[in-house]
N, C-alpha and C positions, 0 to 999 in steps of 0.2 A: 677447644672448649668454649671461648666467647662466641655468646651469640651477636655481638655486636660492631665488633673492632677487634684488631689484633696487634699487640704491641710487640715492639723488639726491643729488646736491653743488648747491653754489651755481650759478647761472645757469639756464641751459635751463629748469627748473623745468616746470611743465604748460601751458605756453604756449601749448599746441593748436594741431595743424596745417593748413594750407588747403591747396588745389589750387593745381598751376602756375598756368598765367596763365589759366583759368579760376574760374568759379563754385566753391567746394562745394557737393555735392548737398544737397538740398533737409533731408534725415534726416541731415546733418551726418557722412555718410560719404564714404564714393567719391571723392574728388576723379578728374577728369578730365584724364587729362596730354597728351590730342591738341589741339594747338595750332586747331585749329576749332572745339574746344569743343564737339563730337559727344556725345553720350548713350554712356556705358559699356554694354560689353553684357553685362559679368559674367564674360568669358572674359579670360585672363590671354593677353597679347598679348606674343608671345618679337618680334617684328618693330618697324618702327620706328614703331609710331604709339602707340594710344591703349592707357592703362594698363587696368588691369582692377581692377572694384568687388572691396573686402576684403569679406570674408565677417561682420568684425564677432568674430570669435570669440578664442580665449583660449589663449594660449602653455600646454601644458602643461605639466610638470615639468621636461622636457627642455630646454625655450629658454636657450638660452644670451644674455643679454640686457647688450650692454655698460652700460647706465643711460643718464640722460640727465645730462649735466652740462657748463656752460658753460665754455669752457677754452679760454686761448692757444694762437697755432701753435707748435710746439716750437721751440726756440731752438737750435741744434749749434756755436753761437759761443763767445767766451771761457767755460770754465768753470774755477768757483774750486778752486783743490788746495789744502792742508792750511795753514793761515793764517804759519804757523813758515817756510814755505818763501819768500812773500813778502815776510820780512824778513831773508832772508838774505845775500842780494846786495845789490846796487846796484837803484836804479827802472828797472823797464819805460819802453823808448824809447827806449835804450843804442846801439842799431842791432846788439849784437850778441848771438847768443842762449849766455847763461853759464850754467853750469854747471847752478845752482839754478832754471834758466829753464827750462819746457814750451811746448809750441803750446796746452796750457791756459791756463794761469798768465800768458803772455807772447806772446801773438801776435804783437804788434809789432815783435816781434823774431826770434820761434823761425817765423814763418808758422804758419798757420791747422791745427789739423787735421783739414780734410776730405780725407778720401780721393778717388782720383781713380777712380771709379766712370765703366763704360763708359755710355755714353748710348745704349739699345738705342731703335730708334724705334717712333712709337705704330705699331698696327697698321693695315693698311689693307681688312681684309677682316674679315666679319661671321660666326659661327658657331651655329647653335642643335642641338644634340644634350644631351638630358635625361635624368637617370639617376635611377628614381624607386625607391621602396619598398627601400633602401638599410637594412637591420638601423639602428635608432636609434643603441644604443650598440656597433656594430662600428669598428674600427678605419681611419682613410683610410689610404693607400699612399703612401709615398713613391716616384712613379712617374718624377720628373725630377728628377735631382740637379745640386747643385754643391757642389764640394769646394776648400778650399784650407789649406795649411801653415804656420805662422809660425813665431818661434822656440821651441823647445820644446813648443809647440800647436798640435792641428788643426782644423779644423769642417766638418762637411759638415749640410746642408742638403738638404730634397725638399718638393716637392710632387706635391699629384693632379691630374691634367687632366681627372680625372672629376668633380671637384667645384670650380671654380672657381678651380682654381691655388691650393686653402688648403696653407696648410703641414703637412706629416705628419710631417716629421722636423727638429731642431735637434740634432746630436750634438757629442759635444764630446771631445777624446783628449788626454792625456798623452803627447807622442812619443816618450818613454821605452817607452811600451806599445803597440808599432804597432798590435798586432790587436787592440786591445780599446777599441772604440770605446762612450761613453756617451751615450745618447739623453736628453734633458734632456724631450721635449715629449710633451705626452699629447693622443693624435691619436684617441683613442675618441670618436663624437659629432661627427665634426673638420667636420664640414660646419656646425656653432654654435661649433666652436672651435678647438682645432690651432693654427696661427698664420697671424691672416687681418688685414684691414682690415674693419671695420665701420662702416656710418655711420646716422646719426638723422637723418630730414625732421621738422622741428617747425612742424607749421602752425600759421595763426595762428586766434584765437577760430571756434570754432563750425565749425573743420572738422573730420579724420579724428582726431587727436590725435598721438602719436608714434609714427611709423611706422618700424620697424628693419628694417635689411637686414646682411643678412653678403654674403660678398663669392662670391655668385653661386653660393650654396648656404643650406640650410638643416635645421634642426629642430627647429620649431616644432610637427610635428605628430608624430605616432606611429613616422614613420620619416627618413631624411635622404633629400634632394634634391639635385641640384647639374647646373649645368648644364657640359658639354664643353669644355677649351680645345686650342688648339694649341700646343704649346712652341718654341723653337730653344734646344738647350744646348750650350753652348761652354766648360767646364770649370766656370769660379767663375762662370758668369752662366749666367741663367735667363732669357728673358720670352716672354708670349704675343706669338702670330702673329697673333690674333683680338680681335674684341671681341663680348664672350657677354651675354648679358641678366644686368640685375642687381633681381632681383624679391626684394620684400618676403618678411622671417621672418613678423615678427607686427606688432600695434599695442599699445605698451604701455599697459598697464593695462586693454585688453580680450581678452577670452576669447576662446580659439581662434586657431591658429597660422595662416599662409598656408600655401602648395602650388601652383606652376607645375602640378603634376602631379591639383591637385586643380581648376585654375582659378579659383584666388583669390589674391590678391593684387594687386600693383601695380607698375608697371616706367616707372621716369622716364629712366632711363642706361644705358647699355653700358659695357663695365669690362673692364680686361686688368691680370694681374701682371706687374710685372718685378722680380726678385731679379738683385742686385747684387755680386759680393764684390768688394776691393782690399785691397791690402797695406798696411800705415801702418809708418814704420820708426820706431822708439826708442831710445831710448839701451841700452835691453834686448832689441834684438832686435827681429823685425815680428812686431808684432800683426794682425790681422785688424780688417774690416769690412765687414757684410754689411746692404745698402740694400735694405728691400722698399718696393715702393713700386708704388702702385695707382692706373690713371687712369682718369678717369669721360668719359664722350661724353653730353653731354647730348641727351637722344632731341627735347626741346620746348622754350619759351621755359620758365623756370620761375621763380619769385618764390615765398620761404618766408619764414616770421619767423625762422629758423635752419637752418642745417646744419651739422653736426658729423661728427667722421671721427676714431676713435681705433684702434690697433692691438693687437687681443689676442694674449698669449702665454702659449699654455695650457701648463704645466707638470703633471711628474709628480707626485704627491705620495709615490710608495714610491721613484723615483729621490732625490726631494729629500732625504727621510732619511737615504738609503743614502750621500750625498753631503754630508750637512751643509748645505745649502743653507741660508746667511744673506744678508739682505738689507740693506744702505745706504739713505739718502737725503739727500744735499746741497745746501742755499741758504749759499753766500756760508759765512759763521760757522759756521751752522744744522746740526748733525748728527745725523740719529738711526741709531738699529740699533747693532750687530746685531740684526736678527729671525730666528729658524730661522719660517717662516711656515707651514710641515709641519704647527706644534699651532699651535693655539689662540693669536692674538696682537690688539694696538690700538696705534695707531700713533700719537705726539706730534701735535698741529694736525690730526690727522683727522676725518672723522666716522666710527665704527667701530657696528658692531652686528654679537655676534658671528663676529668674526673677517673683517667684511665692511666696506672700510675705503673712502671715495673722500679724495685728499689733497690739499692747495695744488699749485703747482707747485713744481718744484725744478730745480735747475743740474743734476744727475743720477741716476739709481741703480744700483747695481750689485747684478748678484746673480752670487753667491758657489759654486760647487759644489767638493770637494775631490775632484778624478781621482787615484786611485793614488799621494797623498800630496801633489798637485800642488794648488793653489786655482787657478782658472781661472773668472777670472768675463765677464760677459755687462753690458758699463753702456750705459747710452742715454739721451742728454737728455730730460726730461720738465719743462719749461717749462709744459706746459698742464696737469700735475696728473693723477694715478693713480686709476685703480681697484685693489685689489688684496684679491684675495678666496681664502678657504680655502673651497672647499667638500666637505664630510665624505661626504655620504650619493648621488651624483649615479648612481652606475652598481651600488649595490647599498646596503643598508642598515644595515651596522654601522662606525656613524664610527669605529670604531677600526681597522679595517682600512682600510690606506694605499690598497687596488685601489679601494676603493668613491668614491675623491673624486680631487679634482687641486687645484692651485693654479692661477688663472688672474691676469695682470698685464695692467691694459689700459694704455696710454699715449694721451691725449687729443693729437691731431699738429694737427689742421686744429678752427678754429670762425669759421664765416661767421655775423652775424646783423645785419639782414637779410644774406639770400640771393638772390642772381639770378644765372640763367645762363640763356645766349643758346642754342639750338639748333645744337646740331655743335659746340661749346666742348666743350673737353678743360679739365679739371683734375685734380689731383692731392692724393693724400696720402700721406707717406714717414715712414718714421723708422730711422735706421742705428742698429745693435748691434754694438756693439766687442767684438770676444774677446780675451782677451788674461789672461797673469799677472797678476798686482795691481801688479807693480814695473811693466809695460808699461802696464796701463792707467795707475796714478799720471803715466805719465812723460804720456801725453794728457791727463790733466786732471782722471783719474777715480777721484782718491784714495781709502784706504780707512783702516781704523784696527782 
């Protein structure tokens, strides 16, 4: 998914990938993902059998490449609030929840805070419609929405169904200000970014190497791809009707991108979005939260040395300005930020090169935007550790102009290593994003300072 640079954190590393439950080819490409072990024929295969040989070529400027990096499933369990607050009251286990007590801070008492997010079912029907030579850096559409209200804040949410169900819109309102709603997400390129689910096949020695896919689009080559879904929208929920091929971007660290529409690349799974919202109530009023979350259909039997599944959320970089956009990150004690991440930043415990950061894991972060006087932030568990990267020059070339780049946040959700899955297994990968005031998110768990 970057289009500019690609970082490595600890784990995953170059571990190089294999074929499902066959051979790799001979020239250490191609793996074969039809469960017979049939000869690839070089055509990229939208149906249910065998994958199609990679062309071997090289992501150009454009890819948007989430990296490779080894990371816990995210955690949405107790997380730590502002250390003064747990010594305020009496110990957690009271049986009842006091004053100075959150569903963060004190589960045991306050209950849990998962939202109670509707359970839309997987899909039962398959879709192949392809949208090719799509302008590289044109804008996606937010073609299916869901909206909802809390106290004092709004959000509304879209995606395309012409590229994969990626996200094209995250907006965020002050309800002081009904009509003037602020789009937080930079949906240019969105078929490598927007806000999508991404995942990594990391085969093992002497196969393909690291194989990326975005979530059933792409732009890895000169223009974006993406393949058709179906929607049902019912106010604050979204999910696909279908499940659409999910074919390879590119292989990293070799040249040249894939293309369903060029007949290259590779398809192990079929994949459907479902976006989620639910109310969470606080002592401040209801905050929002909104669950995207993406399921895989395994097409064959498959065995990898790793798979990995993180969620990028491509942000604006001239909204982020315009808004002050500071960033959080909390373990336990552990505090860092403010970062305005708009310029130039490096982040405590990371590994940074500029302004291109991958990080430990942490209890949560929050980012920060100021609506119409209003801070209104966006937190989400990040247990398996961040990507978070400034890039300057992506859609024209003078870094100082805010249009020419964006901010993208990846959050690592899922790491299987090994990997195996059975043919017609469904799994998944999620991660909810709280909106809320700072006093509302505080009261959940998602302290700020």
């Amino acid at each position: 998914m970057y289009s500019m640079r690609l970082m490595f954190a600890c784990g995953i590393g170059l571990a190089m990938l294999a074929a499902c439950t066959t051979e790799a080819s001979t020239d250490g490409g191609s793996p074969d993902s039809a469960a017979d072990g049939a000869t690839d024929s070089g055509a990229l295969d939208s149906g249910a059998g065998d994958s199609a040989t990679a062309d071997g070529g090289r992501p150009d400027s454009g890819t948007m490449d989430s990296g490779a990096r080894d990371s816990a499933t995210a955690d949405s369990g107790p997380l730590e609030t502002d250390a003064g607050l747990r010594d305020a009251g009496p110990a957690c286990g009271s049986g009842a929840c006091d004053a100075w007590e959150t569903c963060g801070s004190c589960p045991s008492d306050c209950g849990t805070c998962a939202p109670a997010f509707a359970d839309a079912p997987a899909p039962t029907e398959f879709q192949v419609g392809l949208t090719c030579d799509y302008g590289w850096a044109l804008p996606l559409d937010a073609r299916g929405q869901a909206t909802m209200a809390g106290a004092g804040i709004s959000s509304v949410v879209g995606l395309d169904d012409r590229f994969g169900g990626v996200g094209a819109k995250f907006a965020l309102r002050n309800n002081a200000f009904p009509d003037s709603w602020v789009d937080i997400l930079e949906p240019r390129s969105g078929a490598g970014a927007g806000w999508q689910t991404s995942f990594l096949v990391d085969d093992a020695a002497g196969g393909a190497g690291i194989i990326v896919f975005n979530q059933a689009a792409g732009n890895g080559v000169s223009s974006q791809w993406g393949y058709g879904t179906t929607f049902v929208e019912d106010g604050q929920n979204i999910h696909a009707t279908t499940w659409i091929p999910l074919a390879s971007d590119h292989i990293h660290t070799v040249a040249g991108g894939h293309s369903p529409c060029l007949s290259t690349g590779y398809v192990f799974d079929d994949g459907a979005v479902d976006i989620a919202g639910a109310g969470v109530e606080t002592p401040h009023g209801t905050a929002l939260a909104w669950r995207n979350r993406y399921r895989y259909r395994s097409r064959t039997n498959q065995s990898w040395a790793g798979w990995s599944a993180e969620q990028a959320f491509y942000l604006s970089r001239s909204v982020a300005r315009a808004a002050g956009l500071r960033l959080y990150l909390v373990r336990g004690t552990t505090r860092h930020g403010p970062f305005a991440i708009y310029d130039a930043f490096t982040i405590p415990e990371a590994s940074c090169t500029d302004s291109f950061c991958n990080t430990p894991g942490y209890d949560y972060a929050v980012l920060v935007w100021n609506i119409h006087g209003l801070d209104i932030g966006v937190a989400l568990p990040v247990g398996g550790g961040t990507s978070i990267n400034l890039e300057q020059t992506t859609y024209c070339t003078n870094p100082a102009d805010d249009a020419c780049g964006n901010i993208n946040f990846h959050s690592w959700v899922v790491r299987d290593r090994p990997a195996a899955y059975a043919m017609g297994s469904v799994r998944e990968a999620s991660q909810v994003y709280y909106v809320g005031t700072l006093s509302q998110l505080a009261d959940l768990g998602f302290a700020t300072w």
